[in-house]
C-alpha positions in Angstrom: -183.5 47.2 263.8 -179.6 46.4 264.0 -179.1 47.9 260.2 -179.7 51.4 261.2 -177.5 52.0 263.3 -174.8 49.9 261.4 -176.0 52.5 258.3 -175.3 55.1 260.4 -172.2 54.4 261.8 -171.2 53.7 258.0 -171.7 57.6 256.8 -171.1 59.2 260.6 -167.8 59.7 262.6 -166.1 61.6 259.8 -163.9 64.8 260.0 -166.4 67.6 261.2 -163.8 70.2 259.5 -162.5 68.3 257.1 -159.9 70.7 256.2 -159.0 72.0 259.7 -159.2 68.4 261.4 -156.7 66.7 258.6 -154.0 69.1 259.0 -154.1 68.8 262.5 -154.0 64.9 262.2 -151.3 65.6 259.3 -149.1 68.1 261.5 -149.0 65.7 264.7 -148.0 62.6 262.5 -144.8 64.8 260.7 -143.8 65.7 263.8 -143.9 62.0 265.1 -142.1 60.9 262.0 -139.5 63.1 261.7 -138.9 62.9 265.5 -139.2 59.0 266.3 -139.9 58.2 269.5 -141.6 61.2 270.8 -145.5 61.4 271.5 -147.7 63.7 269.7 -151.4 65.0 270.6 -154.1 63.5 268.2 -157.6 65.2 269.0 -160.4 63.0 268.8 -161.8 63.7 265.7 -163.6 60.9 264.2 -166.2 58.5 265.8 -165.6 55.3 264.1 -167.2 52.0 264.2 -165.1 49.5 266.9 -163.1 48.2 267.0 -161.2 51.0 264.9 -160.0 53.3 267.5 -160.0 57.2 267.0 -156.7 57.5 266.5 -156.1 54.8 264.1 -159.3 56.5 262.3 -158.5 60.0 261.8 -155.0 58.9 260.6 -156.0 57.3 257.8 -159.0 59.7 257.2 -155.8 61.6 256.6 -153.8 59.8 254.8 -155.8 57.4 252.5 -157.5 58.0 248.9 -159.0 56.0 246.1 -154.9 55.4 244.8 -154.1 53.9 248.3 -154.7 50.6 249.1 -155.4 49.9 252.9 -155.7 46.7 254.3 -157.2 45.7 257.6 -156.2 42.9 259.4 -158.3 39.9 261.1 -159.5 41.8 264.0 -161.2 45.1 261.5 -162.2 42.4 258.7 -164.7 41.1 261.3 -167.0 44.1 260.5 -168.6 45.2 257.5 -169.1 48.6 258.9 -165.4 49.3 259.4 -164.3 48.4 255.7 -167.7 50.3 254.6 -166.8 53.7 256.9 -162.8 53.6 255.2 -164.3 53.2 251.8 -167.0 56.0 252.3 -164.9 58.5 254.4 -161.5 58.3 252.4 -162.7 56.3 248.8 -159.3 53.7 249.3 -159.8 50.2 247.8 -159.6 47.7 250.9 -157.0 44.5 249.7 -157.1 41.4 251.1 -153.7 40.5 250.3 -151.0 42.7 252.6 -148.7 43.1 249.8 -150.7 45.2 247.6 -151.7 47.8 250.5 -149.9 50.9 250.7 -151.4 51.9 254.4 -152.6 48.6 256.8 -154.6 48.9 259.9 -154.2 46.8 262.8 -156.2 46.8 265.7 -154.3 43.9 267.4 -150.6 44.4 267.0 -149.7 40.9 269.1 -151.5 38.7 266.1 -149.1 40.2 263.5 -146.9 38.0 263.2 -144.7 39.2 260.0 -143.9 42.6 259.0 -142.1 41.1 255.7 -145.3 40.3 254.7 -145.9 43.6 253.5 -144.8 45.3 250.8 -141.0 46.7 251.3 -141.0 48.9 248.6 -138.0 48.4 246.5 -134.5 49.9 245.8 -135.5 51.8 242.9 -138.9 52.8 244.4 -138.6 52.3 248.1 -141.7 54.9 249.0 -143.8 51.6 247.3 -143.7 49.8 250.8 -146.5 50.1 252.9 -147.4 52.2 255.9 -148.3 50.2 259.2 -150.8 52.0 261.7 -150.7 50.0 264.9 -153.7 50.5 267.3 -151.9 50.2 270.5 -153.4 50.8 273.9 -150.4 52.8 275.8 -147.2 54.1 274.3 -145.7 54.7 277.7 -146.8 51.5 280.3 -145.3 49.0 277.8 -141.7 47.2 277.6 -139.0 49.8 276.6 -137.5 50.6 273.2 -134.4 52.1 272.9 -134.0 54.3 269.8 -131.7 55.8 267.5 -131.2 56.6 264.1 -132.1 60.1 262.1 -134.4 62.5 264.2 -133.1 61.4 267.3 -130.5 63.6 269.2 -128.5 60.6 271.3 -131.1 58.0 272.0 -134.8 57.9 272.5 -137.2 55.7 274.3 -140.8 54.8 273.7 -142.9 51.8 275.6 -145.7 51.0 273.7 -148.3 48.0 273.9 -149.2 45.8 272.1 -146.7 45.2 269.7 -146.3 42.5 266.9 -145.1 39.1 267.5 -141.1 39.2 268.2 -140.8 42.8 267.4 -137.6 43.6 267.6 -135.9 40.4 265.9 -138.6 41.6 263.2 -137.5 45.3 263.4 -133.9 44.6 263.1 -134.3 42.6 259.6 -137.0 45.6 258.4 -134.0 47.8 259.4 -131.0 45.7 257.5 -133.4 46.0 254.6 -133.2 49.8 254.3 -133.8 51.8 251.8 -136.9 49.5 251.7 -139.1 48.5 254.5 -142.0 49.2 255.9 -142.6 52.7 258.3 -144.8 51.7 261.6 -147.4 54.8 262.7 -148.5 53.4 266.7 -151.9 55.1 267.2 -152.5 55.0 271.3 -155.4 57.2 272.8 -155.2 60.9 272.3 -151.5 60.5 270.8 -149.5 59.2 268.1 -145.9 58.1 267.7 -143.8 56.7 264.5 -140.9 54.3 263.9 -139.9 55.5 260.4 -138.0 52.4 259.0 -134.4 54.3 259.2 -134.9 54.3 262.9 -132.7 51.9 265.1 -133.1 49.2 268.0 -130.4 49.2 270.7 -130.0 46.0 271.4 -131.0 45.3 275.6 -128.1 44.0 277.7 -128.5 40.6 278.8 
């Protein structure tokens, strides 16, 4: 009785308007990316098996295709119906190893404990790195970031949570690594934000 509903769940939750609900999706994450910092509107638009939230969902319904890797990490791996609903809604491959993704989903930020595990892309080639989408649960009630960098007029500040394990000593070195590095989507309820790696950490007083 259990494997119709996971069957279902499997082929359902997709874009209604494919074409219509992907721009939207696209539009709002362009905007986040070349304006880190600030929050964008994501409509609900996909119904996913949990724990992949709508957010995280519709963003790489948008994003992903059968020459995009995606990786999930421990907390998505745990059901069948979430790798099965990626490879049915956008045709990606799913990778187990977090080197050879070029988008990575991760529905618990504060287990992630190494952003250099990723690919970084490289100097010749630095689009080659991979794309992190962070499920987070607020991007406002969390501890503050302060921002700068291209995009941001003066400083910006975003408060998301959770976040990976000693983010910003780990932000910092993805940031000394630039050109390469990876880019961090953070996909809250209703709304998306981006740190694109060229964006800046100011260091909190002590």
């Amino acid at each position: 009785m259990t494997a119709i509903p996971q069957t279902n769940a499997v082929y359902e939750g997709g874009f209604s308007d494919p074409v219509g609900a992907s721009q939207v999706v696209f539009r709002a994450l362009m905007d986040a990316m070349a304006r880190p910092g600030t929050i964008q509107v994501l409509p609900d638009v996909t119904a996913p098996p949990a724990p992949l939230s709508a957010s995280a969902s519709a963003l790489i319904a948008t994003l992903a295709d059968a020459d995009t890797p995606v990786w999930l990490d421990a907390a998505l791996t745990k059901s069948s119906a979430i790798r099965d609903w990626i490879v049915f809604h956008t045709g990606a491959p799913v990778v187990s190893n977090p080197s050879d993704a070029a988008f990575a989903l991760v529905a618990a930020p504060q287990n992630l404990s190494a952003l250099n595990g990723f690919s970084l892309g490289t100097q010749e080639f630095p689009d080659r790195s991979t794309t992190i989408i962070l499920q987070v649960s607020t991007l406002s009630d969390g501890a503050q970031l302060t921002l700068e960098g291209p995009g941001i007029k003066d400083q910006a500040q975003l408060a998301p949570d959770p976040l990976p394990q000693h983010f910003e000593n780990q932000w910092r070195a993805n940031r000394a690594a630039f050109p390469r590095g990876v880019d961090l989507i953070l996909a809250a309820p209703g709304c998306v934000a981006a740190l694109p790696r060229s964006t800046r950490l100011v260091r909190r007083e002590a």
